[in-house]
C-alpha positions in Angstrom: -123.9 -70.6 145.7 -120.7 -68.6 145.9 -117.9 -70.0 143.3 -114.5 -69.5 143.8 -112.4 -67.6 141.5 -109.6 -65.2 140.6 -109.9 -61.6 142.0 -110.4 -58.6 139.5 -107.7 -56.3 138.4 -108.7 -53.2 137.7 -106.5 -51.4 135.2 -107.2 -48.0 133.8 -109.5 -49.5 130.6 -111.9 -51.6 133.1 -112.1 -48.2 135.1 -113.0 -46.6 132.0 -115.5 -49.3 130.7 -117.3 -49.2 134.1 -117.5 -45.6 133.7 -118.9 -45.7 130.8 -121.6 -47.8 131.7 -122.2 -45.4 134.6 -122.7 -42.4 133.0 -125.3 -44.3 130.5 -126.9 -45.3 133.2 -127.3 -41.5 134.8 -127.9 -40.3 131.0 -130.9 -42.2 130.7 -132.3 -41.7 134.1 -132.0 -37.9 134.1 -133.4 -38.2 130.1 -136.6 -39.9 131.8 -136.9 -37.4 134.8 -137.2 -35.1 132.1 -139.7 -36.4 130.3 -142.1 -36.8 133.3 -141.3 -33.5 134.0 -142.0 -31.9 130.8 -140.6 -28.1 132.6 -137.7 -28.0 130.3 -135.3 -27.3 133.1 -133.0 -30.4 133.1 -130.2 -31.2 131.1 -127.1 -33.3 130.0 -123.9 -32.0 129.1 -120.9 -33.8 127.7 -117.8 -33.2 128.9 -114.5 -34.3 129.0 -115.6 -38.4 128.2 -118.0 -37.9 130.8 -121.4 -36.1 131.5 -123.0 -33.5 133.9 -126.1 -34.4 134.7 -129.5 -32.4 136.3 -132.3 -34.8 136.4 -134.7 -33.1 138.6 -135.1 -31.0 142.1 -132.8 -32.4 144.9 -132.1 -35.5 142.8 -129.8 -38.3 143.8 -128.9 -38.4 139.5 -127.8 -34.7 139.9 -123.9 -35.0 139.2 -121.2 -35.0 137.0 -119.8 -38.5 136.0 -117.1 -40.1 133.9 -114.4 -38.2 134.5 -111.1 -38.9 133.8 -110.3 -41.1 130.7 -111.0 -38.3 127.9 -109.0 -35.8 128.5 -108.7 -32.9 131.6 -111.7 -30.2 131.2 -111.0 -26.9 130.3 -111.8 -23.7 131.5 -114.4 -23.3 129.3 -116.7 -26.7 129.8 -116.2 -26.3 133.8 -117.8 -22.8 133.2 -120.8 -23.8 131.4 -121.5 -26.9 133.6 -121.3 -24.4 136.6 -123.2 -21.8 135.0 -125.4 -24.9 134.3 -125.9 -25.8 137.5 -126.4 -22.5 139.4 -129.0 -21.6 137.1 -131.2 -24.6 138.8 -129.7 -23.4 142.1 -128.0 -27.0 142.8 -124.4 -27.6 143.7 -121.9 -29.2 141.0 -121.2 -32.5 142.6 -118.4 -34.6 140.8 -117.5 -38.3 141.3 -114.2 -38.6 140.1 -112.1 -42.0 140.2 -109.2 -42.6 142.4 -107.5 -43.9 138.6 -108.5 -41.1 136.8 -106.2 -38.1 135.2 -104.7 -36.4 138.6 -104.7 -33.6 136.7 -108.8 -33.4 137.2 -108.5 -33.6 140.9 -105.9 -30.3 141.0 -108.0 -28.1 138.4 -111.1 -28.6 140.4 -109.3 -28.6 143.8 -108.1 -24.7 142.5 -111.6 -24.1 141.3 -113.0 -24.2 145.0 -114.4 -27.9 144.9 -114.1 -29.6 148.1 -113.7 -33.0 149.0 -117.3 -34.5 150.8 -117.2 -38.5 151.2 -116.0 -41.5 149.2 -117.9 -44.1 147.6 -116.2 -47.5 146.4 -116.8 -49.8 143.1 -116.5 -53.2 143.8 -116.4 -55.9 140.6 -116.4 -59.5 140.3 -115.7 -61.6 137.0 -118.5 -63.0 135.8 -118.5 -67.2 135.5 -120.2 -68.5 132.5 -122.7 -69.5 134.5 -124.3 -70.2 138.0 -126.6 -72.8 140.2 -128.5 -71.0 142.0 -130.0 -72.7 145.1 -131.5 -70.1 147.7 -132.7 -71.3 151.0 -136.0 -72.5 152.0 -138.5 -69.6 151.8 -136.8 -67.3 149.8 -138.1 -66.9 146.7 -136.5 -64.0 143.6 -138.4 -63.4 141.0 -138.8 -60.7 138.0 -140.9 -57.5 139.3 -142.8 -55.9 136.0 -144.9 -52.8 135.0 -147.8 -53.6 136.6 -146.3 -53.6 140.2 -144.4 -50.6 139.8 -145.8 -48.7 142.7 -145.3 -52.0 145.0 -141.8 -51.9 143.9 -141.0 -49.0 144.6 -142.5 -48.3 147.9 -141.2 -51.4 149.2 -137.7 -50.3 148.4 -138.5 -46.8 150.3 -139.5 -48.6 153.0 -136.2 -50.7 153.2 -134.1 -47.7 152.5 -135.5 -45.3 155.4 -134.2 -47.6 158.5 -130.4 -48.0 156.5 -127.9 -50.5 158.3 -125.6 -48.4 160.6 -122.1 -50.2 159.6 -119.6 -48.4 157.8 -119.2 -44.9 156.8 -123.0 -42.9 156.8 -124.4 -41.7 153.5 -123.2 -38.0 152.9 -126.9 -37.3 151.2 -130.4 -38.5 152.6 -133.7 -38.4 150.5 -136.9 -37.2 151.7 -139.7 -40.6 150.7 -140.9 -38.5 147.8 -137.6 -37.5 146.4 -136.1 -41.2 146.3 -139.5 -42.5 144.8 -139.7 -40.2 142.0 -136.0 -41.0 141.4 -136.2 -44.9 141.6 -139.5 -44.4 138.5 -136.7 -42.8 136.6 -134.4 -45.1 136.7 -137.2 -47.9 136.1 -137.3 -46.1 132.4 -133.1 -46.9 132.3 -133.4 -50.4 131.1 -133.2 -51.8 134.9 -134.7 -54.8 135.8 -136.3 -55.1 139.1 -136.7 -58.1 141.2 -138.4 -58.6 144.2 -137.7 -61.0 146.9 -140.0 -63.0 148.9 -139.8 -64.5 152.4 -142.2 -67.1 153.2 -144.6 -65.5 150.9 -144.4 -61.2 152.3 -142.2 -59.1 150.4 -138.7 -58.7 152.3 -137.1 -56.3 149.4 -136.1 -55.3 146.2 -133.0 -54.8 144.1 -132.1 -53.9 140.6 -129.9 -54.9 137.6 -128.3 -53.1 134.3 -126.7 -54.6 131.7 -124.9 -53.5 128.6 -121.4 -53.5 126.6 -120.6 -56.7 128.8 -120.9 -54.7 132.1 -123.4 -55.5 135.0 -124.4 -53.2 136.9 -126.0 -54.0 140.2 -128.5 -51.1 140.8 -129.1 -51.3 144.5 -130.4 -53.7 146.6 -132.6 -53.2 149.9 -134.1 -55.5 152.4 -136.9 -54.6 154.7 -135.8 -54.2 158.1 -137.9 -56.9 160.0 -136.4 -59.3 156.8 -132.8 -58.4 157.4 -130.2 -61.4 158.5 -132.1 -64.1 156.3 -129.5 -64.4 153.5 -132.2 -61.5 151.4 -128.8 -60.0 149.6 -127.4 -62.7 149.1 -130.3 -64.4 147.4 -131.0 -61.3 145.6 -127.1 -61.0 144.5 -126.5 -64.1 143.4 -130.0 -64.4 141.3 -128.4 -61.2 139.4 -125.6 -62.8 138.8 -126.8 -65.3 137.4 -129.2 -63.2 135.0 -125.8 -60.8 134.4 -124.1 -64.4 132.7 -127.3 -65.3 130.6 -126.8 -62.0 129.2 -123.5 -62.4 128.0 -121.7 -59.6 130.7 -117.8 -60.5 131.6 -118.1 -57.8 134.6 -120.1 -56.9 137.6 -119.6 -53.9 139.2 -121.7 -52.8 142.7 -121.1 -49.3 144.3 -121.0 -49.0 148.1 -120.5 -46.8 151.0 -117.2 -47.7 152.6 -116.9 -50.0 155.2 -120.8 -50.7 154.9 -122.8 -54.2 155.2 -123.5 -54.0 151.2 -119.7 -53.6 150.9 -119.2 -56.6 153.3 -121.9 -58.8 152.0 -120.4 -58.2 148.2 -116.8 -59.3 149.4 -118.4 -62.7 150.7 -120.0 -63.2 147.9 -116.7 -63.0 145.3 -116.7 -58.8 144.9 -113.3 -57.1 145.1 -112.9 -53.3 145.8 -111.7 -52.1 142.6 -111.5 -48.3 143.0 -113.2 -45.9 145.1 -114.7 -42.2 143.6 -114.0 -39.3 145.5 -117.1 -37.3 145.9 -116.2 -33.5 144.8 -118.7 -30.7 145.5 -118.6 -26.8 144.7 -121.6 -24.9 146.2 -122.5 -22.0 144.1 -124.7 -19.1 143.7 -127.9 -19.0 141.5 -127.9 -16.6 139.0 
C-alpha cells in the first residue's frame, strides 16, 4: 500500500493553507457545540487571520488557532479574546506555529502566556491515486448517521487506554466531555469510518476535506485490536478517499514522539512544523 515519493516542504504558504483549514475546522465544530447547546454562551472571534474559539465547558475545541500569517494582534483583539474567555471562566490556550510571525510568540510571552506542550503537523503529498489492498480481515468502510452513537462510543473506548510512546497528552477528557465533542465535530463535514477485524469493530477514524487540504481527524484503535495493521488500514483508505476528492495535501496532527507520529512516518508523512501550545490562566469576571 505505501508509495514512494518525494518528502513535503513546508514553506510559510502551506503552513498558512493548513492553518486555514484548521481553524475552519474548529469554526464549525464550536458553531455546532453551539447549536446543541442553545445557552448562548459560546463564541468565535476573528483575529489576526486566525480565530478564538469557546465551543462548550472543558472542550478539547476551546482555543485560539491560525495564528501567525495575518498580521501580529494588537493590544486591543488580545483584550477582548481574554475578556472573552474569563467570562466563561476557561484559560486562553493558543496553538501557535513554529513558522509563524516571532513577533506573536514575544507579545504573548510578555502578556504572561506560558509555554505547556508541543504538538506536531505531519503532511504527505497526495498521489493521484491509490490501490488499496488491506490484509485479510480487515475491513474499512463509511460509518453514517444512523450509527452515530456506535461511532462514537467505540472511539471513547479506544481513546481511554491511549498508547504510552512519546510525549503524554497535556489535556485528558472525562468519557462525557470527549463524546459530546466528537458529535460536534460529526456536524464539521467529517467523515467517519469504522474498521472491522474479523467482523467486531477494532476502531474508528475520521477525514476532512476542503480547498485541496486533507485533514486526517483522528484515528483510534481498540485496545485488544491494536498491532493488526488497524491505522494503517484506516490511513491508507483516507488517503485514498483524500485523492478521489481532488486534495494535493494531507496533513495529521500528533503528540511528539507518539505511535500515531510513528505509524504516519511509515506510511509516507513528514513532520512539517510543530505548534507550540501557549496558555494564560485567568480570572473570571
Amino acid at each position: 500500500m505505501k508509495t514512494e515519493r518525494t518528502p513535503l516542504f513546508c514553506d510559510a504558504d502551506l503552513a498558512e493553507r493548513i492553518e486555514l483549514a484548521e481553524s475552519q475546522l474548529i469554526e464549525a465544530t464550536a458553531l455546532a457545540a453551539h447549536r446543541r447547546l442553545g445557552d448562548g454562551r459560546g463564541f468565535v472571534i476573528p483575529i489576526a487571520g486566525g480565530l478564538a474559539s469557546f465551543a462548550d465547558h472543558d472542550s478539547p475545541f476551546n482555543k485560539v488557532v491560525g495564528l501567525g500569517f495575518g498580521g501580529v494582534p494588537t493590544t486591543g483583539e488580545l483584550d477582548e479574546i481574554e475578556h472573552a474567555y474569563a467570562a466563561v471562566g476557561a484559560p486562553v490556550q493558543v496553538e501557535l506555529p513554529h513558522l509563524a510571525d516571532p513577533e506573536i510568540g514575544i507579545a504573548l510571552s510578555r502578556r504572561g502566556y506560558q509555554l505547556e506542550s508541543f504538538e506536531n503537523v505531519l503532511g504527505i503529498a497526495i498521489g493521484n491515486r491509490y490501490d488499496v489492498t488491506l490484509p485479510d480481515g480487515i475491513e474499512i468502510r463509511p460509518s453514517g448517521d444512523q450509527e452515530l452513537d456506535v461511532w462514537l462510543n467505540a472511539m471513547a473506548d479506544a481513546v481511554a487506554v491511549p498508547d504510552t510512546q512519546g510525549v503524554p497528552w497535556r489535556e485528558e477528557f472525562p468519557r462525557d466531555t470527549y463524546i459530546e465533542a466528537e458529535r460536534d465535530a460529526a456536524a464539521a463535514d467529517i467523515t467517519r469510518y469504522i474498521a472491522l477485524l474479523n467482523g467486531d469493530i477494532a476502531g474508528g477514524a475520521g477525514l476532512r476535506t476542503g480547498d485541496g487540504i486533507a485533514q486526517f481527524a483522528g484515528a483510534a484503535t481498540l485496545p485488544a485490536h491494536r498491532r493488526h495493521g488497524i491505522q494503517s488500514a484506516l490511513l491508507f483508505t483516507r488517503l485514498s478517499d483524500a485523492a478521489a476528492a481532488g486534495c494535493d495535501v494531507g496533513v495529521i496532527t500528533t503528540q511528539p514522539a507518539s505511535k500515531s507520529q510513528q505509524n504516519a512516518q511509515r506510511s509516507g508523512f513528514n513532520l512539517l512544523y510543530t505548534r507550540a501550545v501557549l496558555v494564560k490562566h485567568l480570572d473570571a469576571t
